[in-house]
N, C-alpha and C positions, 0 to 999 in steps of 0.2 A: 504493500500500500504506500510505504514512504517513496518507493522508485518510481509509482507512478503518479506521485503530487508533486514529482522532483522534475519528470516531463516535462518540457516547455509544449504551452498550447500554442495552438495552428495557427498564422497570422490571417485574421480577415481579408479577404478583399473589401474591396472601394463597392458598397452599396450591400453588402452579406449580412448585415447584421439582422436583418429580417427575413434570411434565408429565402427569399426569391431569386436570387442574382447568384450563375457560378462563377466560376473561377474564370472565365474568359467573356462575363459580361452578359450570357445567355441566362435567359429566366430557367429558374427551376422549376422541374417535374413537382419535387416534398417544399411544398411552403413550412415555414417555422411554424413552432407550435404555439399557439397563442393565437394567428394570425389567420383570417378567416381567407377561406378561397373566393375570391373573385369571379364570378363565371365570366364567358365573353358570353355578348349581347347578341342575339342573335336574331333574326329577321322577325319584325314584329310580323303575326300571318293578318293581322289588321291593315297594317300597310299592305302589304300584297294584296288585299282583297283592295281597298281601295286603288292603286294604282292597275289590276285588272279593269275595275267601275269606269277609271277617269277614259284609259285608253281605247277601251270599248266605245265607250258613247263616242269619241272623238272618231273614230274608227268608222263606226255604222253611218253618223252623220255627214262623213263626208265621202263614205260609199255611195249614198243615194244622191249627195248633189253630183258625183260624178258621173254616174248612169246617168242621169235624170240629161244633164247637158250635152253629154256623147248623143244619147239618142235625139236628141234635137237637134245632133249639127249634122248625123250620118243619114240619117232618112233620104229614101231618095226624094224627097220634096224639102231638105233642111239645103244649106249655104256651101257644106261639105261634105257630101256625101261618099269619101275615099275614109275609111278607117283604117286600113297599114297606114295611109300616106298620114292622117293625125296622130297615128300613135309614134311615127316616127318624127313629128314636129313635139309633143305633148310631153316623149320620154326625154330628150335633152333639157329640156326646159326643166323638169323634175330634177337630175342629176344635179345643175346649176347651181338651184336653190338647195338643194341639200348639202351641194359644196360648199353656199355659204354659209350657212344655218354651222356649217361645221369648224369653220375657222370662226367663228363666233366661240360659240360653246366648247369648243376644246382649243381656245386660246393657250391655255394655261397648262396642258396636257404635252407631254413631252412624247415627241416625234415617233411613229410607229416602225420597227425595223423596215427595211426593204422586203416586196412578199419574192417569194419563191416560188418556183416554176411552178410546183404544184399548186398554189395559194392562187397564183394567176391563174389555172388552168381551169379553179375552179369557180373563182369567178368569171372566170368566161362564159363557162357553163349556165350559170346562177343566171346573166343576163340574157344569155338565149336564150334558154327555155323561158326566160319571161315577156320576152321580146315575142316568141310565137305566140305563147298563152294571151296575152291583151291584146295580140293582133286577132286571133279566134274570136275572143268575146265580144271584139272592136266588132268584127263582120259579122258577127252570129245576130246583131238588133237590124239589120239590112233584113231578116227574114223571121223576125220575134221581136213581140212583145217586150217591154218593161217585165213585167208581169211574168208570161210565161215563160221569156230565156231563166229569170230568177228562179222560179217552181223547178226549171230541168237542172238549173245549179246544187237544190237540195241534195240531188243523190252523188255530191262532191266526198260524202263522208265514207264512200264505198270506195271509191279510188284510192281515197288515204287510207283506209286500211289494209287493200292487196298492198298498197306501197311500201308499209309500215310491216308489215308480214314478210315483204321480198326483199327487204334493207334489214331482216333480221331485227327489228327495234318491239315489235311484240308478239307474243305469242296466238295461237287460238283459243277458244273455248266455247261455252255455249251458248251465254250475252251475246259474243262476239259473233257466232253466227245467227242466233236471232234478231241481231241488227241489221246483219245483213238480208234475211231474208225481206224485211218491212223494207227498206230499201230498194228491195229491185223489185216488191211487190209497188210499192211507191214509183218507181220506176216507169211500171206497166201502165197503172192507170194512168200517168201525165201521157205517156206517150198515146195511151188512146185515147183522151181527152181532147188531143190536138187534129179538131176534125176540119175546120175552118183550113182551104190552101196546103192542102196535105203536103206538094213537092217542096215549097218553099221551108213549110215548118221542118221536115225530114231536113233538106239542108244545115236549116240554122241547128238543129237538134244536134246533127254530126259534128258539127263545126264545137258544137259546146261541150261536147264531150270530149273529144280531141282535148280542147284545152283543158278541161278538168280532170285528164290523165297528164299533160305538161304542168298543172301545176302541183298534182301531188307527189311527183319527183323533184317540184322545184324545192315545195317545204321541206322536204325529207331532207334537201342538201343544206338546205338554210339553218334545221337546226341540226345538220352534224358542224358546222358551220362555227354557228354561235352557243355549242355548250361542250364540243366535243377535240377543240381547237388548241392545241399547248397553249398555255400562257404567257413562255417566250416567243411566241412566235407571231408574225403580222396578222394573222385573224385574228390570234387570241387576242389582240391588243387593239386591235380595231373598231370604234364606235360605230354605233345603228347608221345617224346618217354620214362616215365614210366611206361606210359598207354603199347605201343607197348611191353616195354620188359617185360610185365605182364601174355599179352595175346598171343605174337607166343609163346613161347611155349606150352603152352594149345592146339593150333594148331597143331603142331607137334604129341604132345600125342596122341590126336583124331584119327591121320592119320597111328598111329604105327599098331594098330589091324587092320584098315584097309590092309595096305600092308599085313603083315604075314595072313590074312586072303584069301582074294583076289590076291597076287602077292605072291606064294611060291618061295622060294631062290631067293629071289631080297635081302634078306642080305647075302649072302655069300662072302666068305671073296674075291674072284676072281674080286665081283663086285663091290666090296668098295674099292677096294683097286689100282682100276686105276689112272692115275695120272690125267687123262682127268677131269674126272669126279667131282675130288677133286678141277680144276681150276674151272669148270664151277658151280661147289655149291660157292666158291668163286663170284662168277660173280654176280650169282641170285640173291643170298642173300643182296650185297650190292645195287644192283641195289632195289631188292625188298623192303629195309628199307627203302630208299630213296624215292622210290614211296609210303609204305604207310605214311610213315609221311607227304608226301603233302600231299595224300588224310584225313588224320585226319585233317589237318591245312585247307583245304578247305571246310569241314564240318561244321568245327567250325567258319569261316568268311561268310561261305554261308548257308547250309541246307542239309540235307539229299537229298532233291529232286532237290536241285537246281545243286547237284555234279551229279549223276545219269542224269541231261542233257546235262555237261561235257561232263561224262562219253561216253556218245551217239554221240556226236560230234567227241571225241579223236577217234574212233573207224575206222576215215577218212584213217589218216593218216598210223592206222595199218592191215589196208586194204593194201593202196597203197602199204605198205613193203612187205605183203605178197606178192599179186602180181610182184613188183620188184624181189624183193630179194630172194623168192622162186617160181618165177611162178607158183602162184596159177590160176587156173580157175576159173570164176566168171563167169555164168550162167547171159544173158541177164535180165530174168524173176527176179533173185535175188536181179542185181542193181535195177530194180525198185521196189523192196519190200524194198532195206537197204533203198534209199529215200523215200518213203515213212514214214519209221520210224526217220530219220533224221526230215524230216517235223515233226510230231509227236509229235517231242521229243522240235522242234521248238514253237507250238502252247501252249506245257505244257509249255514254260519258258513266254510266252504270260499271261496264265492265271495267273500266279502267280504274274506278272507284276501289273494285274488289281487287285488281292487282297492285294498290298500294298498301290494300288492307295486308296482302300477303309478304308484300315487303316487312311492312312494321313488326309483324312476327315474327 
């Protein structure tokens, strides 16, 4: 006992005395005794519901001004009736503003590394397949309704879940397939609902599936993208609207051969040059930056799959507008195919419910 009071004790370090702090500065694992543990803080799930609520609303409401306008300028009796050729003036104009929106808000944010072949290759990617996709949807109101292209949009939640299944990101089960099955029952009746110009609607119907199998490869990419991304690395460090002002215009591009291809003299100087026209790509554009960057920010708090059931919901309200605000017709037979797919779209946010529950355990 005397040999061991005879010991010299250990010399502290600089901040040890309350045992959080080791020997080279890093906090320690055993806090001292006495000295209560501090949790870190960690995401209020209050916050997250609200910034879901904010982005949403922001999100639907400037979905429907932006239908609402396209289909007033695309008709063949509106001012511009070439949709590539607007989607390829509407997507740079998009990219712009989000470039500035971005030297704005990440003034103070210290430079993102240079991307990598792969990180380019895959926003290449990201912009053409969006580029095709707005251009489908652009041309799909040339032979649909407000109204009914939105009803054949519901069964979007069927695509993202074969996508979602063939990128490995979820599994099956029995929700899962009884979603699907209201789906393509929902499916059925829109499509025979649409009795009114049968060749036309078949067109625009193609045309909108087309894209709503391009955009459930686009989400899938976008959230391996923004949550699957190193953290040293230029995606992982790269904000929503750098990400945006990366990929419209790549969009835009996509859409240029399309127009001069398929829309002859949709640039000539008569029809660029209206004043209309120049407010309403004004309008789109902002409205449409605004929407996608809720939609990236909701991807990134939720899921590819779980926006796409949003997505299915928001589709309510730009029903209702059509019908309002342009008296669209809406086919008995169709309301119960779009519920249908609403349920659907319901059961898929069910299952997904149960595969967190499975996690937690």
């Amino acid at each position: 006992q005397q040999q061991q009071q005879q010991q010299p004790r250990p010399q502290q370090q600089p901040g040890d005395a309350d045992g959080t702090v080791g020997p080279e500065g890093v906090e320690s694992a055993t806090p001292a005794i006495g000295h209560p543990v501090v949790p870190k803080k960690s995401k209020s799930w209050r916050k997250v519901v609200l910034q879901v609520f904010v982005f949403t609303s922001v999100w639907w409401m400037a979905a429907i001004l932006v239908i609402m306008e396209i289909k007033q300028t695309v008709t063949p009796e509106g001012i511009f009736p070439y949709p590539f050729a607007l989607t390829s003036i509407v997507q740079p104009c998009c990219g712009f503003a989000a470039y500035l929106l971005s030297l704005f808000y990440n003034r103070r944010r210290r430079p993102c590394p240079p991307l990598s072949w792969t990180e380019l290759a895959m926003l290449l990617a990201l912009g053409g397949l969006q580029g095709f996709e707005i251009g489908l949807t652009n041309k799909a109101l040339e032979f649909l309704t407000v109204a009914g292209r939105t009803m054949v949009s519901s069964t979007s939640v069927l695509f993202m879940m074969a996508t979602a299944r063939m990128w490995g990101l979820e599994r099956l089960g029995l929700l899962r397939l009884c979603s699907a099955a209201l789906l393509l029952l929902g499916g059925f009746f829109q499509g025979y609902g649409q009795q009114s110009d049968k060749s036309s609607n078949i067109v625009g119907i193609m045309m909108q599936a087309v894209s709503m199998l391009l955009s459930s490869q686009r989400w899938a990419l976008a959230q391996f993208i923004l949550q699957h991304s190193p953290l040293d690395s230029a995606l992982g460090q790269i904000s929503k609207l750098q990400l945006l002002s990366r990929t419209l215009p790549v969009t835009g591009l996509v859409c240029l051969p399309l127009a001069i291809w398929l829309e002859p003299g949709a640039y000539t100087y008569v029809n660029l040059m209206q004043p209309v026209l120049h407010f309403r790509v004004l309008v789109i554009a902002a409205a449409l930056t605004a929407m996608l960057y809720a939609e990236l920010k909701l991807v990134n708090l939720l899921s590819a799959v779980a926006f796409n059931v949003l997505a299915t919901i928001h589709q309510i309200p730009i029903v209702l507008a059509g019908v309002l605000l342009q008296h669209n017709h809406v086919d008995l037979t169709s309301t119960y195919g779009f519920a249908a797919c609403l349920l659907g779209a319901l059961v898929y946010a069910a299952a997904r419910h149960q595969d967190r529950l499975h996690l937690e355990d």
